[in-house]
TORDREN-968241 format. One record per residue (C-alpha): residue in one letter; x, y, z negated. Coordinates in steps of 0.05 Angstrom, whole numbers. Last residue first. Layout:
BEGIN
@code=a | px=X | py=Y | pz=Z
...
This chain:
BEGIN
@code=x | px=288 | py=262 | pz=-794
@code=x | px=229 | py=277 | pz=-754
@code=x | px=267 | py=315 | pz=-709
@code=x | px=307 | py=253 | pz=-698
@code=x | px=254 | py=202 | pz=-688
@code=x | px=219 | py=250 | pz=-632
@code=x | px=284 | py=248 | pz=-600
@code=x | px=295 | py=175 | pz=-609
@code=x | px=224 | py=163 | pz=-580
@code=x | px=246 | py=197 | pz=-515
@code=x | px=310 | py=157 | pz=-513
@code=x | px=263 | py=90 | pz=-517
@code=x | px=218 | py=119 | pz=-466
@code=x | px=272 | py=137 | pz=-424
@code=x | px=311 | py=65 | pz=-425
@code=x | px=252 | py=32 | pz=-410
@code=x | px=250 | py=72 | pz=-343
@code=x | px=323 | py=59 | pz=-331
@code=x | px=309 | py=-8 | pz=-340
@code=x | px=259 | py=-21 | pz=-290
@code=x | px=257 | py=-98 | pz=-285
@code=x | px=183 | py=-108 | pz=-313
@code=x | px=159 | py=-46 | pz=-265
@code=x | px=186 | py=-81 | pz=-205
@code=x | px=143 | py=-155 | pz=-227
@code=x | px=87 | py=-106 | pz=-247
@code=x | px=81 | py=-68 | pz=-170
@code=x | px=81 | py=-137 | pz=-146
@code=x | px=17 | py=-160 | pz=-188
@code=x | px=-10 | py=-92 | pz=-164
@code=x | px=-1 | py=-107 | pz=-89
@code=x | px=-33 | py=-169 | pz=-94
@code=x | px=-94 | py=-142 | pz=-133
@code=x | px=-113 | py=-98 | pz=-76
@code=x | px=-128 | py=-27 | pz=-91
@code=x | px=-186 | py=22 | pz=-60
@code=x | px=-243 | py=-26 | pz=-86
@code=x | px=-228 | py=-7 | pz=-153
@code=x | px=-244 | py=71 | pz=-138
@code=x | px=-218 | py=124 | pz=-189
@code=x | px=-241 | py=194 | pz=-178
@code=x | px=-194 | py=240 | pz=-148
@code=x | px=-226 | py=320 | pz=-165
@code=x | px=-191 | py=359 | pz=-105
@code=x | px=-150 | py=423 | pz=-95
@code=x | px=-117 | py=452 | pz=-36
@code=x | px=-53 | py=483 | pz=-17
@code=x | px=-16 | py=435 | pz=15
@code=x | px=-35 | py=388 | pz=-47
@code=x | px=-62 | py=397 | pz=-114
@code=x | px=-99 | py=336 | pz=-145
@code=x | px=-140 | py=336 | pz=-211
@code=x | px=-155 | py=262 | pz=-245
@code=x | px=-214 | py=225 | pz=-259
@code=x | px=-234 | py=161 | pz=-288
@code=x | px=-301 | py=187 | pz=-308
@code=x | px=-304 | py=152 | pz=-372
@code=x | px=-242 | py=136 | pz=-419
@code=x | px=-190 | py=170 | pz=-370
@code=x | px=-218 | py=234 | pz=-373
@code=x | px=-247 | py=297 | pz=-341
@code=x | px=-190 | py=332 | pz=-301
@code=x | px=-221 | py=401 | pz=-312
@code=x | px=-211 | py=455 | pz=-261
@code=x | px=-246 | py=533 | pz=-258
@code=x | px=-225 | py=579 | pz=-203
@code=x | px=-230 | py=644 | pz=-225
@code=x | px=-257 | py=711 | pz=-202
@code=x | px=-269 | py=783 | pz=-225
@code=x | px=-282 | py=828 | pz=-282
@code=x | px=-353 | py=824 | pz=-279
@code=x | px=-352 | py=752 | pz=-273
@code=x | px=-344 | py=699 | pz=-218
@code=x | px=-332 | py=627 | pz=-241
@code=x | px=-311 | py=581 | pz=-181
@code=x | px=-319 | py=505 | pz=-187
@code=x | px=-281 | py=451 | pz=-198
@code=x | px=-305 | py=401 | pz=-258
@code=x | px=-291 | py=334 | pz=-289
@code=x | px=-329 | py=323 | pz=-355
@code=x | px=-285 | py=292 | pz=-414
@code=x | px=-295 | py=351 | pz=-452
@code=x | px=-211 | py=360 | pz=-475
@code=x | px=-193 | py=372 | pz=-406
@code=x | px=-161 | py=448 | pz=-380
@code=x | px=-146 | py=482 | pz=-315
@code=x | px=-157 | py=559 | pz=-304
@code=x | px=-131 | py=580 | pz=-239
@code=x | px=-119 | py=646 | pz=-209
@code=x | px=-96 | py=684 | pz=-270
@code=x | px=-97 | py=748 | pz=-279
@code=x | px=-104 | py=758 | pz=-355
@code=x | px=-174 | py=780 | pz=-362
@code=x | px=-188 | py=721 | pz=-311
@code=x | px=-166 | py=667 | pz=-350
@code=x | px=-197 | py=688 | pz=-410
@code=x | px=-265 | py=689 | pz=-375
@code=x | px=-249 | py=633 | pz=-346
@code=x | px=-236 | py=596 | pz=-406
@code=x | px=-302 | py=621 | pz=-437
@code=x | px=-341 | py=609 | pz=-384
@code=x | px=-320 | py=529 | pz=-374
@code=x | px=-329 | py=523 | pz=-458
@code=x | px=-396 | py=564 | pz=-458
@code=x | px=-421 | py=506 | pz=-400
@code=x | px=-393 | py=448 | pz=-430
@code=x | px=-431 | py=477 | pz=-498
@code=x | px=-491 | py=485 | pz=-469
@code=x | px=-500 | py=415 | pz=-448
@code=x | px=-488 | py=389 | pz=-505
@code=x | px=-535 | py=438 | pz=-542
@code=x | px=-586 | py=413 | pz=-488
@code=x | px=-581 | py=341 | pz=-512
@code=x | px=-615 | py=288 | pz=-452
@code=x | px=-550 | py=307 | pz=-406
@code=x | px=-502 | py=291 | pz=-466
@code=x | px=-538 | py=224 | pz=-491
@code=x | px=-537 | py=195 | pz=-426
@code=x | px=-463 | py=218 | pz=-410
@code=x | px=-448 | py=184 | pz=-472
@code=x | px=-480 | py=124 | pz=-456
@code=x | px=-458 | py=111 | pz=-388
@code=x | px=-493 | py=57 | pz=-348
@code=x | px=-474 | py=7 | pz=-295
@code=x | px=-515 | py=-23 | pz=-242
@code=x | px=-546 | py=-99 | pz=-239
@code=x | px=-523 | py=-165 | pz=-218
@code=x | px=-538 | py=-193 | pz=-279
@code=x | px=-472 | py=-208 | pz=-298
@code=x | px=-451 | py=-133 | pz=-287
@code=x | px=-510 | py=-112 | pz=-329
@code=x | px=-478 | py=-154 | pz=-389
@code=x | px=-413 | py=-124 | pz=-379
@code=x | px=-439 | py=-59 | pz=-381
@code=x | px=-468 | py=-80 | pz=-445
@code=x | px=-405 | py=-104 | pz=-479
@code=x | px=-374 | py=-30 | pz=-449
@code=x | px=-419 | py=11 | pz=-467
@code=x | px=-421 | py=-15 | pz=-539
@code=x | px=-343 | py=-12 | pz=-542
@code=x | px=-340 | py=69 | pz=-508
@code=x | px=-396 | py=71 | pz=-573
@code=x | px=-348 | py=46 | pz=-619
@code=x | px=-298 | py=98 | pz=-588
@code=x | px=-341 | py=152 | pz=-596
@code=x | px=-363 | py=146 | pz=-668
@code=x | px=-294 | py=142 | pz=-686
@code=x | px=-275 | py=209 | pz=-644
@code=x | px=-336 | py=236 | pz=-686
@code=x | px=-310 | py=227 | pz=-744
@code=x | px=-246 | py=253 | pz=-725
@code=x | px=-289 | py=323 | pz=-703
@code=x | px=-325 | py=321 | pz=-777
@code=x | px=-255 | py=311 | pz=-810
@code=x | px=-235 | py=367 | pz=-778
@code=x | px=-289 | py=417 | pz=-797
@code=x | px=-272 | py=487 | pz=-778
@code=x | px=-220 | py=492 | pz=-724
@code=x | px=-244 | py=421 | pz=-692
@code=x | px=-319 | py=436 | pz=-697
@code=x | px=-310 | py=508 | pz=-668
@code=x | px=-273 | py=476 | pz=-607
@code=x | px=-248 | py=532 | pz=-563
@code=x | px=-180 | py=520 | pz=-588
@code=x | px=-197 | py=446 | pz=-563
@code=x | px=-183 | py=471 | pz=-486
@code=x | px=-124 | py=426 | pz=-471
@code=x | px=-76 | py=482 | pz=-433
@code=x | px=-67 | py=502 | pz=-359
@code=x | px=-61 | py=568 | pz=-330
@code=x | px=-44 | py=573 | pz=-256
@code=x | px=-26 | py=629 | pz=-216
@code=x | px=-24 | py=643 | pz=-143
@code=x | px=35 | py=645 | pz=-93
@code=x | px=39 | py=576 | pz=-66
@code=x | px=25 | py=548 | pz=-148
@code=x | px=57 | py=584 | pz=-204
@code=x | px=53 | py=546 | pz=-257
@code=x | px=30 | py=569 | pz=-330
@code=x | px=40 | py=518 | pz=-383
@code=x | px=0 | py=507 | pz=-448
@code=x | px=22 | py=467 | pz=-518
@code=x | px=95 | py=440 | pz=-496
@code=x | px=130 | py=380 | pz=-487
@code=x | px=186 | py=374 | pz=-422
@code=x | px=205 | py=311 | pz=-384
@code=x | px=249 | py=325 | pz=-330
@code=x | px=314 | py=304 | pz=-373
@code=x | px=279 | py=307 | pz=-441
@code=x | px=263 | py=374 | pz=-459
@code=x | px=222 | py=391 | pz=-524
@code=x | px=186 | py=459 | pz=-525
@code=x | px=135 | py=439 | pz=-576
@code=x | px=160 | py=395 | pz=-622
@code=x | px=111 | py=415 | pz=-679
@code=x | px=53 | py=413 | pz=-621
@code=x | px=64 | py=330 | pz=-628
@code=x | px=17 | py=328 | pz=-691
@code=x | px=-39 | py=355 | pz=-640
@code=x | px=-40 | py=288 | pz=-605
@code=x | px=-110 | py=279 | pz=-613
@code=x | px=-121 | py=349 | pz=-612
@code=x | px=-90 | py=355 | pz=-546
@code=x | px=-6 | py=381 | pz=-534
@code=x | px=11 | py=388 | pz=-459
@code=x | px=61 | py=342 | pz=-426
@code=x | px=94 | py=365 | pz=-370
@code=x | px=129 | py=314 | pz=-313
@code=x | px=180 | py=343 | pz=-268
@code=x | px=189 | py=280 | pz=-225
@code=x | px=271 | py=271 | pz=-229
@code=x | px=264 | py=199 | pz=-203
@code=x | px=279 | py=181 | pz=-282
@code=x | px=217 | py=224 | pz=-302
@code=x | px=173 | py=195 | pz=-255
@code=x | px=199 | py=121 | pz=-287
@code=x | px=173 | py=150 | pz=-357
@code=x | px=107 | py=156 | pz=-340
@code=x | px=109 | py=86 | pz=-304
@code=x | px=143 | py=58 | pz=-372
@code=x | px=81 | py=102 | pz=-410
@code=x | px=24 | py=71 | pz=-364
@code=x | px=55 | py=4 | pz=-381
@code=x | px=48 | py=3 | pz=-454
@code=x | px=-21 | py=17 | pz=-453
@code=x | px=-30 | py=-40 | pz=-409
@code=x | px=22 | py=-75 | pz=-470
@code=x | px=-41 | py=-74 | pz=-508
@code=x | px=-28 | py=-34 | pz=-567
@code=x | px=-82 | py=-53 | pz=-619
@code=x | px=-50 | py=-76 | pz=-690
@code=x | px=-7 | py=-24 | pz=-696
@code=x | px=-66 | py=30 | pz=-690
@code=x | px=-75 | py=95 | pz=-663
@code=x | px=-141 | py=132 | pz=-687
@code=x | px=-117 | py=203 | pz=-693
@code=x | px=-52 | py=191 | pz=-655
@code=x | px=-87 | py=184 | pz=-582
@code=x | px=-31 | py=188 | pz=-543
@code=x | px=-54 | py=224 | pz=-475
@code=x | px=-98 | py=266 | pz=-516
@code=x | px=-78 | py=324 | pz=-471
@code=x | px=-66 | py=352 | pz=-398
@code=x | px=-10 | py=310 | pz=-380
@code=x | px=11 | py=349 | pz=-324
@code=x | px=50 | py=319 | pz=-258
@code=x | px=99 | py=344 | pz=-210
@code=x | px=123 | py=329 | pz=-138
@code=x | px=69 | py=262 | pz=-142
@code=x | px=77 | py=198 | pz=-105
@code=x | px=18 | py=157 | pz=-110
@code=x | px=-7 | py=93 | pz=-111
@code=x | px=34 | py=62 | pz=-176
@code=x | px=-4 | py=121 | pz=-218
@code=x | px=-80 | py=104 | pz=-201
@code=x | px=-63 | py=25 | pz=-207
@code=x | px=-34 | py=52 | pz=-282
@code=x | px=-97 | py=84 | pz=-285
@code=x | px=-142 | py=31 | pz=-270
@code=x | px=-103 | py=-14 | pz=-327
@code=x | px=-100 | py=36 | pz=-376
@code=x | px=-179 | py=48 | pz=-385
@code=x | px=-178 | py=77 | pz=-458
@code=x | px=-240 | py=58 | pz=-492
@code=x | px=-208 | py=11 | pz=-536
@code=x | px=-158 | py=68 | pz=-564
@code=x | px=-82 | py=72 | pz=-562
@code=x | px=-77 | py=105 | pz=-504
@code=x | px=-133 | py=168 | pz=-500
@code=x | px=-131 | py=176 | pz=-432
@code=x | px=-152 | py=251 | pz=-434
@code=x | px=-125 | py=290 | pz=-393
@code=x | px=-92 | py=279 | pz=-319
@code=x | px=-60 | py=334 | pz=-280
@code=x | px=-18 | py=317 | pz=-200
@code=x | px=18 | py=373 | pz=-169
@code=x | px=41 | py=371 | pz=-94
@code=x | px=10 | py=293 | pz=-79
@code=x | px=43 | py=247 | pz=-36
@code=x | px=10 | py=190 | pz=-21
@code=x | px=39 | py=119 | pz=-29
@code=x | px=36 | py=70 | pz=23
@code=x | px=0 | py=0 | pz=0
């Protein structure tokens, strides 16, 4: 399967570490393109409910092919979420082309683009954050639900649901917030000149323009990787939402993809350096 080249490549949301975390059609996502950069937009790690006892080595796998970007010399940013909000203390860490930092402003064929998480505009996470970790429980048992019953409907020949995105479209507050959190960033965005606002933390992929008084934005969110399977692509110019599509890989090339990834050492070799670094300003 050829690769495709992709200019900039941002993904939020995967939420490794977690049962609702859908590793294995990402890292099928990953081995079919060939990015020039690429922005992990958040909750990548997901430290809040990370757990010895569940690390599939899936999970692990997405991180080698992470790392292997960064040994091609693939500038590869990742941006701080509230789920990995404990990394935002090493803010500004640089790893060969790997660099950790809490927002990043590229400057895309002439126009400006502002990219950050997004939970700042989360009044449950800056007031009650036992309330919002609550609810990131909540989630993932109901990611589990989904997914035993999705499995059911499979069997039966019928179509698959989403719970979540039930229970958001039925709630109007739900809906309302997606909608103050897109105006809000834009609004931001375009008081400081910015031609692109581009954040995940809602889990609902999005591209559209948001026009105010003041001016004009393009809006981007990257959705997730628990859900809508989604990721933002920037190339010659042009943006588009990728959505995740199992009939567009073949499991042959996949099982040879592995048998490479299982004999990249210099890939292995990042991650472990990475984690030394983290180790050592621990320390």
């Amino acid at each position: 399967m050829a690769k495709r080249e992709v200019d900039l490549v941002v993904i939020s949301d995967i939420h490794l570490g977690t049962y609702g975390c859908h590793a294995k059609e990402l890292l099928s996502y990953l081995k079919s393109i060939r990015p020039k950069k690429i922005v992990l937009n958040g909750d990548i790690i997901d430290i809040w409910q990370f757990s010895k006892s569940y690390w599939p080595e899936s999970h692990m796998k997405v991180l080698r092919r992470l790392m292997k970007f960064v040994s091609e010399g693939v500038p590869v940013y990742y941006l701080t979420g509230n789920h990995d909000e404990m990394l935002r203390k090493f803010a500004d860490l640089k790893v060969g082309s790997f660099r950790l930092l809490n927002k990043l402003v590229l400057n895309l064929d002439g126009n400006k683009a502002w990219i950050f998480h997004g939970d700042v505009f989360d009044i449950t996470m800056q007031n009650s954050k036992w309330l919002a970790k609550l609810g990131a429980v909540g989630y993932d048992s109901l990611i589990l639900l989904n997914s035993f019953v999705n499995w059911c409907l499979t069997s039966m020949g019928r179509e698959k649901m989403s719970f979540s995105k039930r229970i958001k479209a039925r709630f109007k507050d739900a809906v309302k917030f997606i909608n103050d959190f897109e105006i809000t960033a834009s609004e931001l965005a375009i008081d400081q000149g910015y031609n692109y606002v581009i954040c995940g933390h809602i889990h609902q992929p999005e591209m559209r323009e948001i026009t105010t008084d003041e001016g004009k934005v393009l809006y981007l969110n990257s959705g997730d990787w628990v859900e809508s399977l989604t990721a933002l692509e920037y190339h010659k110019g042009q943006w588009n939402i990728y959505t995740y599509q199992p009939e567009h890989f073949t499991e042959n090339v996949l099982e040879s993809e592995d048998l490479l990834d299982s004999q990249d050492l210099e890939a292995l070799l990042d991650v472990k350096l990475l984690f030394s670094q983290f180790k050592a300003n621990t320390v």
